[in-house]
N, CA, C and O atoms as a Tinker XYZ file with bonds, in Angstrom:
   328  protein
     1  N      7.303000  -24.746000   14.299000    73     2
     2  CA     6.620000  -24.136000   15.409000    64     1     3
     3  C      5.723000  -22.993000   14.943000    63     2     4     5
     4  O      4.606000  -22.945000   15.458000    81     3
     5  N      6.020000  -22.152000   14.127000    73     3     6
     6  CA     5.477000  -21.097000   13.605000    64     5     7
     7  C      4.118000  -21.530000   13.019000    63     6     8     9
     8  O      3.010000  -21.089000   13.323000    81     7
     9  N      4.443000  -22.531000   12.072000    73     7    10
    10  CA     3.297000  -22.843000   10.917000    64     9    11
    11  C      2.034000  -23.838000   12.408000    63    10    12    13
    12  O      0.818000  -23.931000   12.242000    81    11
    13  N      2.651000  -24.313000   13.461000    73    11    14
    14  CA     1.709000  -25.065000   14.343000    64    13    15
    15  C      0.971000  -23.748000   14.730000    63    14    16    17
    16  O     -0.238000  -23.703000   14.505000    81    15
    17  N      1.683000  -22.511000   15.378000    73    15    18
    18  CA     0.659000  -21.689000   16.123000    64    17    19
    19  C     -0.068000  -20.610000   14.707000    63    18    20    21
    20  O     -0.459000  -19.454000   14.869000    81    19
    21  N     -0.088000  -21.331000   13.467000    73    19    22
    22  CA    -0.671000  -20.820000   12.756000    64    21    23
    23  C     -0.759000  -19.175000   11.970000    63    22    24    25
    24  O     -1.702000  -18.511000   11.540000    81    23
    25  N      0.829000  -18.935000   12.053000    73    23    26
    26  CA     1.431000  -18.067000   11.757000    64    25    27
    27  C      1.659000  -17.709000   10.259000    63    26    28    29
    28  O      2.578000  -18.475000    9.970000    81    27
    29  N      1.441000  -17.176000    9.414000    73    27    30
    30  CA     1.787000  -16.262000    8.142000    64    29    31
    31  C      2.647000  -15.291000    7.731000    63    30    32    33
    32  O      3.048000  -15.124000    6.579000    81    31
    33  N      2.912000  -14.674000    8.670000    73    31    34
    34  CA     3.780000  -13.739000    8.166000    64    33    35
    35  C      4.361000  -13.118000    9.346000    63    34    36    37
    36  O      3.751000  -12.959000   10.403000    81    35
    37  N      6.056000  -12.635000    9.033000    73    35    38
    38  CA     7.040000  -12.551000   10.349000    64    37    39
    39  C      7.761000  -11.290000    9.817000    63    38    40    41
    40  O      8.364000  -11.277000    8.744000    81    39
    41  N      7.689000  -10.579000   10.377000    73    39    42
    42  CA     8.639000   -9.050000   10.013000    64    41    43
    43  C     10.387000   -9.632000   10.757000    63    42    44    45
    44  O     10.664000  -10.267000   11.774000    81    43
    45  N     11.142000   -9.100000    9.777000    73    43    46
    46  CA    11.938000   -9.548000    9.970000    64    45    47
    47  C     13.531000   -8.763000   10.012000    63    46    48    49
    48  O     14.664000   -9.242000   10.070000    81    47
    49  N     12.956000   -7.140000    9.946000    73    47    50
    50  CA    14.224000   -6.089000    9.836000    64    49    51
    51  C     14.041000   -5.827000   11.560000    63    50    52    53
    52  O     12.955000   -5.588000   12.088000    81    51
    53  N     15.092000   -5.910000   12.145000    73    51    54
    54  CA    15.219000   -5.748000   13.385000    64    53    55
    55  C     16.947000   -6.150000   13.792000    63    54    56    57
    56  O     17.544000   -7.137000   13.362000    81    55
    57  N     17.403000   -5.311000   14.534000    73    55    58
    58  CA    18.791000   -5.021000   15.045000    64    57    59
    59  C     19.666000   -6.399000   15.034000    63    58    60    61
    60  O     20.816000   -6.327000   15.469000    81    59
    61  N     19.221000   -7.538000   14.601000    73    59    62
    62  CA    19.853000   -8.630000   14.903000    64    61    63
    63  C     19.317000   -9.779000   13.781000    63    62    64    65
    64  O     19.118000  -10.922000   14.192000    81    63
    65  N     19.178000   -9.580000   12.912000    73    63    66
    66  CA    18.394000  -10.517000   11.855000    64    65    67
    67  C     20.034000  -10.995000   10.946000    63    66    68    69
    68  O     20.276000  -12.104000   10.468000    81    67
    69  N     20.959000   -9.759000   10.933000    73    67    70
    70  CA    21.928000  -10.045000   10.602000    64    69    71
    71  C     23.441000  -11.210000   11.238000    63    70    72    73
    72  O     24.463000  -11.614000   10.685000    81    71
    73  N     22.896000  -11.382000   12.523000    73    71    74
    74  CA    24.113000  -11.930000   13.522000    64    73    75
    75  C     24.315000  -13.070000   13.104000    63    74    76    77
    76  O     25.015000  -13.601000   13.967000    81    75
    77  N     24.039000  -14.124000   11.907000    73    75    78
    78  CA    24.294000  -14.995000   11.459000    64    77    79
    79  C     25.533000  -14.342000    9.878000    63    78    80    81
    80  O     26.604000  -14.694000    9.385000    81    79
    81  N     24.952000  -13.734000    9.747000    73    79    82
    82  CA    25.697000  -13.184000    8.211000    64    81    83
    83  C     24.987000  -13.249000    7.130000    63    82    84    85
    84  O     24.038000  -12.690000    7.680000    81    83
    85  N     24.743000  -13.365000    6.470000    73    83    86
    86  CA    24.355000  -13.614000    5.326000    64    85    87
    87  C     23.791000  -14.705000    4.839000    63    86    88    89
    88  O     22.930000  -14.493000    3.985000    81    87
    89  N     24.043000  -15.999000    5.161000    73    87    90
    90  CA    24.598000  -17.298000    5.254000    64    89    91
    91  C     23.131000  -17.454000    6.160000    63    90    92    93
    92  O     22.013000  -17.711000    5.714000    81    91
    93  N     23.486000  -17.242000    7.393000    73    91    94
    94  CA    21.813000  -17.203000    8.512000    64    93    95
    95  C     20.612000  -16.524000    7.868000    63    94    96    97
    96  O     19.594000  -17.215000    7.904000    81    95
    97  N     20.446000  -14.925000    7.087000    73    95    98
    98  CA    19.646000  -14.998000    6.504000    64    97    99
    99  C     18.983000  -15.350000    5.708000    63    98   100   101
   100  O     17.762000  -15.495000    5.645000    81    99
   101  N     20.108000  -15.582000    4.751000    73    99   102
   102  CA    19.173000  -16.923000    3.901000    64   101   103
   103  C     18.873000  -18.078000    4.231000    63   102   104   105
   104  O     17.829000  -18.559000    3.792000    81   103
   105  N     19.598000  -18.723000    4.976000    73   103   106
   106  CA    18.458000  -20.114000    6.074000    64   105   107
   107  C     17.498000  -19.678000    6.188000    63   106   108   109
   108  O     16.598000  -20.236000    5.560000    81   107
   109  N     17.116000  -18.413000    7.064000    73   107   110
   110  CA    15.819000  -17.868000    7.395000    64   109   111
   111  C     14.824000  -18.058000    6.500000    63   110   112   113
   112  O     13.921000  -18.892000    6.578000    81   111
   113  N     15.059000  -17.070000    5.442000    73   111   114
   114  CA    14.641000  -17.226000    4.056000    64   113   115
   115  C     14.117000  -18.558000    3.696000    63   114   116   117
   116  O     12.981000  -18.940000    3.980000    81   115
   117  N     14.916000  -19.179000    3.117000    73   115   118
   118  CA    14.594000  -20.314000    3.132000    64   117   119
   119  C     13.638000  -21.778000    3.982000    63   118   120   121
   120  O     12.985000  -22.766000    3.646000    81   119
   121  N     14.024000  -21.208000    5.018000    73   119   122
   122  CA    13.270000  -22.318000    5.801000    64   121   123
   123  C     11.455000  -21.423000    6.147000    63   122   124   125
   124  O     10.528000  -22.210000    6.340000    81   123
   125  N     11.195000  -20.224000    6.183000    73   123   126
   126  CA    10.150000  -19.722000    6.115000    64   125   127
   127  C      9.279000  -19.806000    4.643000    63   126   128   129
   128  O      8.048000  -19.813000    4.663000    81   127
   129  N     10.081000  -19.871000    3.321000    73   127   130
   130  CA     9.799000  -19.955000    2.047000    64   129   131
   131  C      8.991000  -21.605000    2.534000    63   130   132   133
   132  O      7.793000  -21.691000    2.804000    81   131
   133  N      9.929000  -22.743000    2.552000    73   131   134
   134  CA     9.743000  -23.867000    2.933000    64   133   135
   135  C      8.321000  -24.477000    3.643000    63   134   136   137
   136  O      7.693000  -25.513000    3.426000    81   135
   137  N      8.099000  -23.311000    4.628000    73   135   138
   138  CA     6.735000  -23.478000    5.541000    64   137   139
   139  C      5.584000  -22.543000    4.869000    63   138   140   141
   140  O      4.731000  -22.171000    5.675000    81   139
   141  N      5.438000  -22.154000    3.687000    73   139   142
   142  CA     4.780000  -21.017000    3.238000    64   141   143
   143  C      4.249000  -19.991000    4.063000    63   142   144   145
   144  O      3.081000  -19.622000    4.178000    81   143
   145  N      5.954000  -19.321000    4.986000    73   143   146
   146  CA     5.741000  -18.202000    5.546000    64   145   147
   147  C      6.264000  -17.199000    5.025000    63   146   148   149
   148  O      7.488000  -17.077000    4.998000    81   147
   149  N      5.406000  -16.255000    4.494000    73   147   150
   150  CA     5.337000  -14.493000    4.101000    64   149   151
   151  C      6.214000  -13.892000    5.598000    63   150   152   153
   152  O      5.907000  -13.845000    6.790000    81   151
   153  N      7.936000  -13.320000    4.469000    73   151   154
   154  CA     8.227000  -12.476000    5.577000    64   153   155
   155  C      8.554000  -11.131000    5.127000    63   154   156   157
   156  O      8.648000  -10.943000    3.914000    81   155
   157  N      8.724000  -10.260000    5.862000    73   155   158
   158  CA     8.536000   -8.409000    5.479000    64   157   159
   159  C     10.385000   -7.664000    6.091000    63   158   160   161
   160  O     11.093000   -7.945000    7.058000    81   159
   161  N     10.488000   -7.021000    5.345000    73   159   162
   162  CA    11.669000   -6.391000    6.458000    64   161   163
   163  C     13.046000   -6.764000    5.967000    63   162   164   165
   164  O     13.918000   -6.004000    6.390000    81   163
   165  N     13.460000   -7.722000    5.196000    73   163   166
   166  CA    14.714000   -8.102000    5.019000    64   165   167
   167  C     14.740000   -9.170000    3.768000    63   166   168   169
   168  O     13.626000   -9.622000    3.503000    81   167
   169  N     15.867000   -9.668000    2.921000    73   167   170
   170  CA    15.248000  -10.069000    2.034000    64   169   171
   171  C     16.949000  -10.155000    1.252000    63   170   172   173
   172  O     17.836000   -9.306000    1.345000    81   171
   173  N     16.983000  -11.333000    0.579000    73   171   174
   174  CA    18.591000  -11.483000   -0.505000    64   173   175
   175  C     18.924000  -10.894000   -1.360000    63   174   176   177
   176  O     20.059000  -10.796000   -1.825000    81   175
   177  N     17.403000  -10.135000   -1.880000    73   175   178
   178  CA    17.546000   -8.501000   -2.962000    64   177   179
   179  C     16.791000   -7.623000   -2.260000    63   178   180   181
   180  O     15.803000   -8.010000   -1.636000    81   179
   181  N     17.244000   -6.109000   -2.292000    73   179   182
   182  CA    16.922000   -4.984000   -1.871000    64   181   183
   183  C     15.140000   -4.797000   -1.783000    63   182   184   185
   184  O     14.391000   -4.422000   -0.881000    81   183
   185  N     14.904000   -5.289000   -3.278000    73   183   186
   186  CA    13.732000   -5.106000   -3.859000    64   185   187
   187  C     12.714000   -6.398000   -2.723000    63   186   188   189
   188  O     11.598000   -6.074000   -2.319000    81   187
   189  N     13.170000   -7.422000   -2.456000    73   187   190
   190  CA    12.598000   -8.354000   -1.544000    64   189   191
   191  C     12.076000   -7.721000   -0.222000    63   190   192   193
   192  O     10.927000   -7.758000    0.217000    81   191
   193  N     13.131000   -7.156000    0.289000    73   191   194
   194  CA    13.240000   -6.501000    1.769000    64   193   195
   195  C     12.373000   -5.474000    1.996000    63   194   196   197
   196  O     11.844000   -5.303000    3.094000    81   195
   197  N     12.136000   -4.604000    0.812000    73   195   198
   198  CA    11.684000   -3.400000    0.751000    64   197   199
   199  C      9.539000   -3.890000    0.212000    63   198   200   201
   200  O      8.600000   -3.117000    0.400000    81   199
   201  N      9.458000   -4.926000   -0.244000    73   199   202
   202  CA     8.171000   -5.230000   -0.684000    64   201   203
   203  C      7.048000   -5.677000    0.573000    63   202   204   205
   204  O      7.219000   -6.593000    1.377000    81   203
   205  N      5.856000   -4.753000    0.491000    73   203   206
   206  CA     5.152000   -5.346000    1.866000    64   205   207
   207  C      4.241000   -6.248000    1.690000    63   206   208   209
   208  O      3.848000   -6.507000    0.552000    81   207
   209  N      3.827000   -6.779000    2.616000    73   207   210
   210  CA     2.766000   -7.649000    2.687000    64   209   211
   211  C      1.663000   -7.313000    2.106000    63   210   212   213
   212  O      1.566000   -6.089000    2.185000    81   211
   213  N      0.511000   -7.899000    1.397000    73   211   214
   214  CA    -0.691000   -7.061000    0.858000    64   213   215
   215  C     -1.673000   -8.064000    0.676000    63   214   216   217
   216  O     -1.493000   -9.000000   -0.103000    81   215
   217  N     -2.778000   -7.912000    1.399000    73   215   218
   218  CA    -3.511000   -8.593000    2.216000    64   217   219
   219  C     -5.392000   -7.882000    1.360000    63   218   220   221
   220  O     -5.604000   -6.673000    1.460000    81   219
   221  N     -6.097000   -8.471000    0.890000    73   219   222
   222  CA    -7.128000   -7.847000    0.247000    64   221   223
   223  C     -8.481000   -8.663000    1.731000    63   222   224   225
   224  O     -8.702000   -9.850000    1.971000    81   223
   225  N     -9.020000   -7.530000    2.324000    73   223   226
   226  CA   -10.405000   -8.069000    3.205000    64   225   227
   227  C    -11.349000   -7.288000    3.063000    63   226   228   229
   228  O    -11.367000   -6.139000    3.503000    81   227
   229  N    -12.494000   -7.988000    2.249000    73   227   230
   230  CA   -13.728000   -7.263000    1.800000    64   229   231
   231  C    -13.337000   -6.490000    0.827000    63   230   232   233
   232  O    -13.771000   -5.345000    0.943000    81   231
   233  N    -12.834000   -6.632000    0.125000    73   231   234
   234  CA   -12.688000   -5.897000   -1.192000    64   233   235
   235  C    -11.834000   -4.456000   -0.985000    63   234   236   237
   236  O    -12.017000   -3.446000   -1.664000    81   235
   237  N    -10.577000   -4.637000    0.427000    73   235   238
   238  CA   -10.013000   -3.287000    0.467000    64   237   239
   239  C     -8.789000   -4.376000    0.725000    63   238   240   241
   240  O     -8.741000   -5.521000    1.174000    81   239
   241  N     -7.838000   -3.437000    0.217000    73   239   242
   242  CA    -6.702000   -3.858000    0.460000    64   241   243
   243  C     -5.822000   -3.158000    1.521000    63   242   244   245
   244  O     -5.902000   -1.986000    1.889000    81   243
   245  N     -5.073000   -3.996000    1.884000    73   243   246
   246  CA    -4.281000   -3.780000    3.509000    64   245   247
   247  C     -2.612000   -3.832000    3.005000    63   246   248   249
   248  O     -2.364000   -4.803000    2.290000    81   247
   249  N     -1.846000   -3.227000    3.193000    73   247   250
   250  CA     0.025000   -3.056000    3.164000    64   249   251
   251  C      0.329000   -3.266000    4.583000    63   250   252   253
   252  O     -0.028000   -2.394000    5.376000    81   251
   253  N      1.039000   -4.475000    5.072000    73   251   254
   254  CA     1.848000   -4.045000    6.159000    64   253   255
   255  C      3.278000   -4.433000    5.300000    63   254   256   257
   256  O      3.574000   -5.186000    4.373000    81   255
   257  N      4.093000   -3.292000    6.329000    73   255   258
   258  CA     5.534000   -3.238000    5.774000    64   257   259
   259  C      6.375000   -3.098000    7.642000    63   258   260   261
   260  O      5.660000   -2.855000    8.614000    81   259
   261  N      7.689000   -3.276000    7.759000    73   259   262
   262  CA     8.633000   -3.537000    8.524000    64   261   263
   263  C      9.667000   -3.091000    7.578000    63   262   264   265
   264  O      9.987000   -3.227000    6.397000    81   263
   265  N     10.161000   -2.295000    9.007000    73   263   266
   266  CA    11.333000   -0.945000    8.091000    64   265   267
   267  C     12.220000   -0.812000    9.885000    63   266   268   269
   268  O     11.608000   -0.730000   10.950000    81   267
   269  N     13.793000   -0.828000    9.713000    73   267   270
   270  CA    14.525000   -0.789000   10.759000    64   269   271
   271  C     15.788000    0.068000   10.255000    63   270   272   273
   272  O     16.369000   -0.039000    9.175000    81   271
   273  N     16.002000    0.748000   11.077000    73   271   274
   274  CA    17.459000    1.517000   10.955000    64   273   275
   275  C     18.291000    0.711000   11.057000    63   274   276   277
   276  O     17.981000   -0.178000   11.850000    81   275
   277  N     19.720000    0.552000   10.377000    73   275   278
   278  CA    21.006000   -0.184000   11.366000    64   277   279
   279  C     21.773000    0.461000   10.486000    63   278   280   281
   280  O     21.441000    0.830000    9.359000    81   279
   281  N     23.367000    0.665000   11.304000    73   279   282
   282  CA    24.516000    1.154000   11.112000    64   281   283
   283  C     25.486000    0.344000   11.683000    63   282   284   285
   284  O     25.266000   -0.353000   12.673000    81   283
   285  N     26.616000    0.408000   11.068000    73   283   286
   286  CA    27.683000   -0.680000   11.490000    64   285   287
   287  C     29.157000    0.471000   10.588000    63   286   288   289
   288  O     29.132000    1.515000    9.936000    81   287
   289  N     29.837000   -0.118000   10.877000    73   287   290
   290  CA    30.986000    0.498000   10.026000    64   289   291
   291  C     31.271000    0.500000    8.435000    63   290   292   293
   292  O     31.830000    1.407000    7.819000    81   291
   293  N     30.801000   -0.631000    7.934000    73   291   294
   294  CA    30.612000   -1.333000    6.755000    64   293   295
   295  C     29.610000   -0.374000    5.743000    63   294   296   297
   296  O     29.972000    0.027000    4.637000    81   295
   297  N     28.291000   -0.097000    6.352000    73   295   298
   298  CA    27.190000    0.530000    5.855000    64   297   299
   299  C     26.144000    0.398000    6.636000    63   298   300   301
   300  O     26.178000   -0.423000    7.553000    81   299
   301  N     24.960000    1.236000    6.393000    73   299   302
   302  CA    23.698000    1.912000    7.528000    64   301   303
   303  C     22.690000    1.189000    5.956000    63   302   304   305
   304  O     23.148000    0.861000    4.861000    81   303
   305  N     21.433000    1.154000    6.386000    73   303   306
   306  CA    20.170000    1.480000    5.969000    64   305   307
   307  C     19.052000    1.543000    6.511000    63   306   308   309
   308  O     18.852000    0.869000    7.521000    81   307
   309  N     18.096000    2.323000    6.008000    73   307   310
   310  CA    16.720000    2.499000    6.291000    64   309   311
   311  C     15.978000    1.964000    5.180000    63   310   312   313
   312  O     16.176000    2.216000    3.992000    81   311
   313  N     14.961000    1.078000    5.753000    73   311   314
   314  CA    13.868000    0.159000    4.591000    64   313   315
   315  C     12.203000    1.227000    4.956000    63   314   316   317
   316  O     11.971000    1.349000    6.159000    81   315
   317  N     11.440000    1.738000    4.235000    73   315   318
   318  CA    10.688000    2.452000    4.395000    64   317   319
   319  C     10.140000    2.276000    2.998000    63   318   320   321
   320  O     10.606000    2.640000    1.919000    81   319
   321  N      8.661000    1.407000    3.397000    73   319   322
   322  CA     7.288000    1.842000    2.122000    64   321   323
   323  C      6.130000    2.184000    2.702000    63   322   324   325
   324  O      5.645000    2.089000    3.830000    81   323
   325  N      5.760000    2.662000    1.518000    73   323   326
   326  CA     4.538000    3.498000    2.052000    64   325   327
   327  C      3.630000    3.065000    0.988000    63   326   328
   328  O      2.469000    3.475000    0.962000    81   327
């Protein structure tokens, strides 16, 4: 559905990306890898999650990044690039 409405890239740190486990994010992962969709925000290494999009138009380059708070009992993080 994504790749029909001609979609590229999906931010993906948001309060609920986790409600599958681990297990669901990497489906995600995977099935967006699969459709050659670029996603931002979350990721199976730190270093994945934390890397933004980077987009070159007219000879300038563009960063978008997706960064979400969450806390749980387990552990909290904040994803933030600049």
């Amino acid at each position: 559905m994504l790749k029909q409405e001609d979609i590229d890239l999906v931010s993906l740190a948001s309060p609920h990306i986790m409600d599958s486990d681990e297990e669901g994010l990497n489906r995600t992962l995977e099935l967006l890898e699969a459709y050659d969709i670029y996603s931002i925000g979350a990721g199976n290494k730190q270093i994945n999650a934390e890397n933004p999009f980077v987009i070159y138009v007219n000879n300038q380059r563009y960063m978008i990044f997706n960064a979400h708070f969450y806390q749980s009992d387990n552990y909290c993080f904040l994803v933030v690039m600049l």
